[in-house]
C-alpha positions in Angstrom: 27.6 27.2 8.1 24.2 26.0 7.4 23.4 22.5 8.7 21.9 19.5 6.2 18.3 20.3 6.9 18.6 24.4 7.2 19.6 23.7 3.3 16.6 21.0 2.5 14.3 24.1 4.1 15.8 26.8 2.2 15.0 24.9 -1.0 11.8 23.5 0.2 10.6 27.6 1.2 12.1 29.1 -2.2 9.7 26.6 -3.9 6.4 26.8 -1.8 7.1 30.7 -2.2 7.1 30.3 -6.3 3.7 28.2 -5.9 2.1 30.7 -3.5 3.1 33.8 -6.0 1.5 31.8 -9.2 -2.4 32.2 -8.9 -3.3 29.7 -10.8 -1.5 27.4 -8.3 -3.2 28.4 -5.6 -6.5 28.5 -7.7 -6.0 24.9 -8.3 -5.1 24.0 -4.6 -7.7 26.0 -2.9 -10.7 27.3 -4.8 -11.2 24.3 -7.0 -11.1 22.0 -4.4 -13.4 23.9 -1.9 -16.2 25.1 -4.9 -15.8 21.7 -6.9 -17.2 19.1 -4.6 -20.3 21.6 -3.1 -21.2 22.7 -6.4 -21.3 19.3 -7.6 -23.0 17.6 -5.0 -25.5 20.2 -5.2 -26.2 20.7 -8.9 -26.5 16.9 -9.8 -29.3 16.0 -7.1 -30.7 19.6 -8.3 -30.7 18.6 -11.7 -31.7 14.8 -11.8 -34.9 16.1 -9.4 -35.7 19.3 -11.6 -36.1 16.6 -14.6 -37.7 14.1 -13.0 -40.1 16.5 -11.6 -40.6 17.3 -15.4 -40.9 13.9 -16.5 -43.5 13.1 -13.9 -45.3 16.1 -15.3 -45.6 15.3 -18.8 -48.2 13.2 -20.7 -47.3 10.9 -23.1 -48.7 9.8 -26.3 -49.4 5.8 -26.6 -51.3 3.7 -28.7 -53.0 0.3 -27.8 -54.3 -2.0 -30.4 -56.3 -5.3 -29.5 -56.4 -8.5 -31.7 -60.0 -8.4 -33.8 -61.4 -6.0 -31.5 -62.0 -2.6 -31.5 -62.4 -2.1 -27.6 -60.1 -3.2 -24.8 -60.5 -6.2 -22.2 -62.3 -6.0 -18.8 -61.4 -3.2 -16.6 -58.2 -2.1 -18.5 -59.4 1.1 -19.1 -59.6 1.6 -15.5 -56.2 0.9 -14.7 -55.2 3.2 -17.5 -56.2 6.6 -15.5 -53.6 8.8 -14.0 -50.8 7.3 -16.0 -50.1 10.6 -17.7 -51.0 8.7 -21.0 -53.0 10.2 -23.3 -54.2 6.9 -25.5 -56.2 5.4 -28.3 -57.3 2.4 -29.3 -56.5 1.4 -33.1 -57.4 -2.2 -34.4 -54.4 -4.6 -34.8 -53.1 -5.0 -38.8 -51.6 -7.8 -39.6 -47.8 -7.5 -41.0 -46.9 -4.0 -39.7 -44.1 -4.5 -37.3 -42.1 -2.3 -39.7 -44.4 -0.1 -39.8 -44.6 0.0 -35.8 -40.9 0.7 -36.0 -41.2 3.5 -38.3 -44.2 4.8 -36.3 -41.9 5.4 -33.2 -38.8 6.6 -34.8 -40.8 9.4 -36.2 -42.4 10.1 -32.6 -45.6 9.5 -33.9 -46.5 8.1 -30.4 -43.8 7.1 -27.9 -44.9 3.3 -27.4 -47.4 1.0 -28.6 -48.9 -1.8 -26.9 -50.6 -4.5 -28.6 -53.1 -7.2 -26.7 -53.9 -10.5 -28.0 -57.1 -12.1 -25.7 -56.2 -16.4 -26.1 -58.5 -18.9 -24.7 -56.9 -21.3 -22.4 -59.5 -24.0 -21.4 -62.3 -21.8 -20.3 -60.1 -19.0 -19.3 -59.0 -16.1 -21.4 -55.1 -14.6 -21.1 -53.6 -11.9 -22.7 -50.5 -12.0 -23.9 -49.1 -8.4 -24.2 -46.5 -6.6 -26.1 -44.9 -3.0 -25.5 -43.2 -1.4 -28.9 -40.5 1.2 -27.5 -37.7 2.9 -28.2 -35.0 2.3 -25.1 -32.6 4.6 -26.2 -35.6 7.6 -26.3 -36.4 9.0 -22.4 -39.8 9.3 -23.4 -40.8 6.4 -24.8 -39.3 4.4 -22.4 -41.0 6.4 -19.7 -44.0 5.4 -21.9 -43.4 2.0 -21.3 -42.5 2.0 -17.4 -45.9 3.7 -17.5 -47.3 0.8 -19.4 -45.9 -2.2 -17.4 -46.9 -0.4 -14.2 -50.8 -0.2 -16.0 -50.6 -4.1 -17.0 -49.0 -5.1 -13.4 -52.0 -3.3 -11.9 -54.5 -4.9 -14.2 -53.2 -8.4 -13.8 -53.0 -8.2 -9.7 -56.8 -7.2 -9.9 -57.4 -10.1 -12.8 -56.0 -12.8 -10.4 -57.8 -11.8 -7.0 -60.8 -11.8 -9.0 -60.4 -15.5 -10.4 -59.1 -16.4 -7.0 -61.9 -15.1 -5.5 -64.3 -17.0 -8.2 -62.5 -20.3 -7.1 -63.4 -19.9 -3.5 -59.8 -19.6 -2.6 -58.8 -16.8 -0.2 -56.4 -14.1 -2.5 -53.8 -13.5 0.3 -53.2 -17.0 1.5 -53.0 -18.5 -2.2 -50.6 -15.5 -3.6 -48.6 -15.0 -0.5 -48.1 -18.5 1.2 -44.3 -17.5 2.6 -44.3 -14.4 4.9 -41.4 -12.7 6.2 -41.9 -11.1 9.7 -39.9 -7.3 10.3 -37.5 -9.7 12.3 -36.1 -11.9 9.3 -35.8 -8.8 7.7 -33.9 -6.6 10.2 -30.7 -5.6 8.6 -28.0 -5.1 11.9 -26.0 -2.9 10.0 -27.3 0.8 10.8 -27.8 3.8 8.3 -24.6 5.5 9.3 -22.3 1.8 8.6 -24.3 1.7 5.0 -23.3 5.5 4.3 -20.0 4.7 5.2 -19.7 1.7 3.2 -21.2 3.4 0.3 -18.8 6.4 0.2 -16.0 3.5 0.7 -16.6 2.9 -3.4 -15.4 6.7 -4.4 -14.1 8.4 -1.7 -10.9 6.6 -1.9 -10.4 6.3 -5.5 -11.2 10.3 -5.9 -8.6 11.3 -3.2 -5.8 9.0 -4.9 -6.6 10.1 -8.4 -6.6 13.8 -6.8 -3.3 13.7 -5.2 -2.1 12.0 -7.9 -3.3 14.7 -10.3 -2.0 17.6 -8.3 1.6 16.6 -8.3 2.0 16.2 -11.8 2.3 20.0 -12.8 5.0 21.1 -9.8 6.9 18.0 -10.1 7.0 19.3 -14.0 7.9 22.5 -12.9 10.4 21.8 -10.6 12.7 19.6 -12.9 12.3 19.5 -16.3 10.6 23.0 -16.5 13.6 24.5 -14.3 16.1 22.3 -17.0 14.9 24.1 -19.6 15.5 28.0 -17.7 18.7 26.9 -16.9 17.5 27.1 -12.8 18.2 23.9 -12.5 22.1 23.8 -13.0 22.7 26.7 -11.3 20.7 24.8 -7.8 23.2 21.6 -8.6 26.2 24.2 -9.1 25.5 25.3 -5.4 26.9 23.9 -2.0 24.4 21.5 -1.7 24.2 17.6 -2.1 21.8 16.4 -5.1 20.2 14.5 -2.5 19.4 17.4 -0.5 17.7 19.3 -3.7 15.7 16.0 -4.3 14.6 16.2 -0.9 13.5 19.8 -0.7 12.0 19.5 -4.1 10.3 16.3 -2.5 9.0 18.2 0.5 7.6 21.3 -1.8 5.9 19.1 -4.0 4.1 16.7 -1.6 3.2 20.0 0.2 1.4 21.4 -2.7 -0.1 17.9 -3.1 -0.8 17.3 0.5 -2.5 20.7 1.0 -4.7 19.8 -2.4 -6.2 16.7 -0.6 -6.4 18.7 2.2 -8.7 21.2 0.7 -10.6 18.2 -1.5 -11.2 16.8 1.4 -12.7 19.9 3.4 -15.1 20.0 -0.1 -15.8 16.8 -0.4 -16.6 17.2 3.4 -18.9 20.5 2.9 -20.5 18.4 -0.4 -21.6 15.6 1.4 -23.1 17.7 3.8 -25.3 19.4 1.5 -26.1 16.1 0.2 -27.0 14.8 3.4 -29.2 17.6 4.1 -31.3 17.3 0.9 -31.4 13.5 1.4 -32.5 12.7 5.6 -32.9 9.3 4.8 -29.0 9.0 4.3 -27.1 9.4 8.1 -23.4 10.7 8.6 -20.9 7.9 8.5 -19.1 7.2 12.0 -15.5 8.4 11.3 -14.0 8.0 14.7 -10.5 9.8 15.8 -9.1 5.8 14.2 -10.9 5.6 11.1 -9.9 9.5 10.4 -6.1 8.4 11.3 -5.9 5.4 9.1 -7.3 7.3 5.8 -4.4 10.3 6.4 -2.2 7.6 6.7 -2.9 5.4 3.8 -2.9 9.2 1.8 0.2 10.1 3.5 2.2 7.2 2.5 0.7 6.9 -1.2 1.7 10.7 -1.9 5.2 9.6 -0.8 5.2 7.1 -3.2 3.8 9.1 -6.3 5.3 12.5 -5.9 9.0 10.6 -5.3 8.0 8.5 -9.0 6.8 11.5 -10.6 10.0 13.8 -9.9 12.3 10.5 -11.0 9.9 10.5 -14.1 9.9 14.2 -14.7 14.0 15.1 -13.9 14.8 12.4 -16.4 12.7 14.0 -18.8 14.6 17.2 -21.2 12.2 19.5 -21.3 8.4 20.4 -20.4 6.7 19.0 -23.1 8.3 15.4 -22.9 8.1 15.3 -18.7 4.1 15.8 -19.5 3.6 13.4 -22.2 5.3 10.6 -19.6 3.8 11.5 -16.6 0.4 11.8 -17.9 0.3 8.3 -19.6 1.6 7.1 -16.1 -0.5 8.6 -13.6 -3.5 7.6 -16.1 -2.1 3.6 -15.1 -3.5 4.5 -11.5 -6.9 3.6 -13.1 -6.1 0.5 -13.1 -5.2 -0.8 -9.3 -8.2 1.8 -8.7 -10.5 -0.2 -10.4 -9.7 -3.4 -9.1 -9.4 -2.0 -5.5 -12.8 -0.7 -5.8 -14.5 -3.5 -7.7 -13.3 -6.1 -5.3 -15.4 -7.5 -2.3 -13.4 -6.6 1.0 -15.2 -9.9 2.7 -12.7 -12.8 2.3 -10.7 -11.1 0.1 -7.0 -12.8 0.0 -4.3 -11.3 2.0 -1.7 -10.9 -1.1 -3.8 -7.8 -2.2 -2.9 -5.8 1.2 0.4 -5.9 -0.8 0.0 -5.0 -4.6 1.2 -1.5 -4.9 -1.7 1.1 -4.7 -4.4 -1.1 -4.3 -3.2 -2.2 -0.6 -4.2 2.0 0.2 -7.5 2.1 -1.6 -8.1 -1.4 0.4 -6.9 0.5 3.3 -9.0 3.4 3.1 -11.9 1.5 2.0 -12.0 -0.4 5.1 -11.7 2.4 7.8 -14.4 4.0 6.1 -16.8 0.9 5.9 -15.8 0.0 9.7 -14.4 -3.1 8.9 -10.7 -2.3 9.8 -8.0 -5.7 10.9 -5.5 -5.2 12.6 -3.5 -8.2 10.0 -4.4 -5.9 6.9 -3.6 -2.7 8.6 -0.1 -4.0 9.4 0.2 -5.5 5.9 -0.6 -2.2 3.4 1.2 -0.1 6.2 4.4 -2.3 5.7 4.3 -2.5 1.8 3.6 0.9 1.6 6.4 1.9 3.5 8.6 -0.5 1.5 7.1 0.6 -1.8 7.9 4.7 -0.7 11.6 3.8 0.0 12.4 2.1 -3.4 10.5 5.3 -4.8 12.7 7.8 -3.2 15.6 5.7 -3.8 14.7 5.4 -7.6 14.5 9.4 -7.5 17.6 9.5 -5.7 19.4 7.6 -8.3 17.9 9.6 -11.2 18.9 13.0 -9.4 22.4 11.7 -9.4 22.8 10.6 -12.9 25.8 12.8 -14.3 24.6 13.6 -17.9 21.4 15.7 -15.9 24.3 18.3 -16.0 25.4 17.7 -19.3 22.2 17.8 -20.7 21.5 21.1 -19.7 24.6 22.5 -20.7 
């Protein structure tokens, strides 16, 4: 006679084996996973450089008007060359702005700068003003252009009048000084890579997990309710409990093995970023930091695949198990949000307990290095606490009497 957990494997193995023989399971487990992350941390940096390489390359049309002149000021003409502009000087009309406006939204010229020499004791200033439109790439590359031209201009305007004053230009503009000592930062480049893949890393490996469960949890209840599998299983000599828990088992499988593989090509994608970026350094992920981020997975995939098969086998059929569980695992964004937006220094030790967000805070510090022993024991605690009222509220939902009658 077959022992307890001969019968939980027998139920876990008949289901891994109708996953492995579906290929768009396996697509979604494996080749998704391993193809998404490289691909996509190789076309983005490809694509953003390919088009700023283009924009660098392209000249842009501007216009420049000066009040009751017909030339421009000292030396501005100078700091004009090698902008990639291609300009011309128009004399200022008064009471066009609309027709400025107009100008620009029918790409006449991308921006349009206007100069307006006022004497200021025996000094002349010039105030300056850049028409663009924001919401156009070009034109408000034209401007960025035009600020940089202006910037330029005014530096050489000031060492110059600096210089008439008998002043020296270095002392009078740059009287504070910070030495490379003040500015040492003592974190090094592979802490800073590590706290900067601590504000996604996390929050994509949840949402994934989360994401890959949904379909065989589906499948395994309320999509076996409606083929009539799923009263034959209960009609068996088997416990409900022990076709929750092989169901359990096959569906954090599938989901464990998803993160497994996202994180082999989220691995493999930060790699190729890394490469076409050497100014960025591989985060230190010590034999720790790696054990804390499986466990903080470990024990939220507990949780979310025992809610989604409570959520799914109370559910009577395909259609309705998806429209609750996606609604539901779309809530995630929330905790997500505020685990990610929320500074780890300081932070009060309450949120080591909120459901969800104790993980993310989990995972976020092991990869930033800032790991305490206190918060570890908290979100490790809650966790475990939160994972047994899930499996218990899937317990009770397997063992609700109408699931037979409703099938019937």
């Amino acid at each position: 006679m077959m022992s307890r957990w001969s019968r939980i494997r027998t139920i876990w193995g008949k289901e891994m084996l109708e996953f492995i023989r579906d290929w768009r399971s396996l697509l979604a487990i494996v080749a998704i996973p391993i193809l998404a992350f490289p691909l996509l941390m190789y076309l983005v940096p490809s694509v953003l450089y390919a088009q700023h390489v283009a924009w660098e390359e392209t000249v842009l049309q501007v216009e420049v008007q000066v009040s009751n002149s017909n030339s421009t000021p000292e030396e501005f003409s100078t700091h004009m060359e090698g902008r990639l502009l291609e300009w011309t000087v128009e004399p200022m009309q008064a009471g066009e702005h609309g027709l400025l406006e107009q100008r620009l939204l029918n790409e006449d010229v991308e921006a349009i700068l206007q100069i307006f020499p006022v004497q200021e004791g025996n000094t002349t200033v010039y105030e300056c003003t850049i028409y663009y439109t924001s919401t156009d790439d070009s034109s408000a590359i034209a401007q960025g252009r035009l600020v940089q031209a202006l910037t330029d201009w005014s530096e050489v305007l000031v060492e110059k009048r600096i210089s008439a004053a008998n002043l020296d230009v270095n002392a009078t503009l740059d009287p504070v000084r910070l030495t490379a000592k003040e500015e040492t930062d003592t974190a090094d480049d592979a802490e800073r890579t590590g706290q900067l893949l601590s504000y996604f890393v996390p929050a994509l490996a949840t949402l994934w997990t989360a994401t890959m469960a949904i379909q065989p949890a589906i499948d395994l209840t309320a999509g076996e309710r409606e083929r009539g599998t799923l009263e034959a299983l209960l009609g068996a000599p088997i416990t409900r409990i022990e076709a929750l828990t092989g169901k359990w088992l096959a569906v954090a499988t599938f989901a464990g093995a998803g993160a497994i593989m996202q994180g082999l090509g989220f691995a493999a994608g930060i790699w190729i970023l890394l490469r076409g970026a050497p100014e960025l350094t591989p985060p230190n992920l010590g034999l720790t930091t790696v054990l804390l981020l499986v466990l903080a997975l470990l024990l939220f995939t507990v949780m979310i695949v025992a809610i989604q098969l409570a959520i799914a086998v109370r559910s009577a059929s395909v259609r309705e198990a998806g429209t609750a569980l996606t609604p539901a695992t779309l809530l995630l964004l929330a905790p997500i949000l505020i685990a990610q937006a929320v500074r780890l220094e300081g932070l009060a030790m309450f949120w080591y307990g909120v459901p969800v967000v104790n993980v993310l805070l989990g995972m976020r510090e092991a990869l930033a290095g800032t790991t305490r022993i206190a918060h570890v024991t908290i979100w490790v605690a809650t966790s475990l606490l939160y994972a047994g009222l899930s499996l218990v509220f899937a317990a009770r939902s397997f063992r609700r009497e109408e699931l037979i009658g409703s099938i019937s």
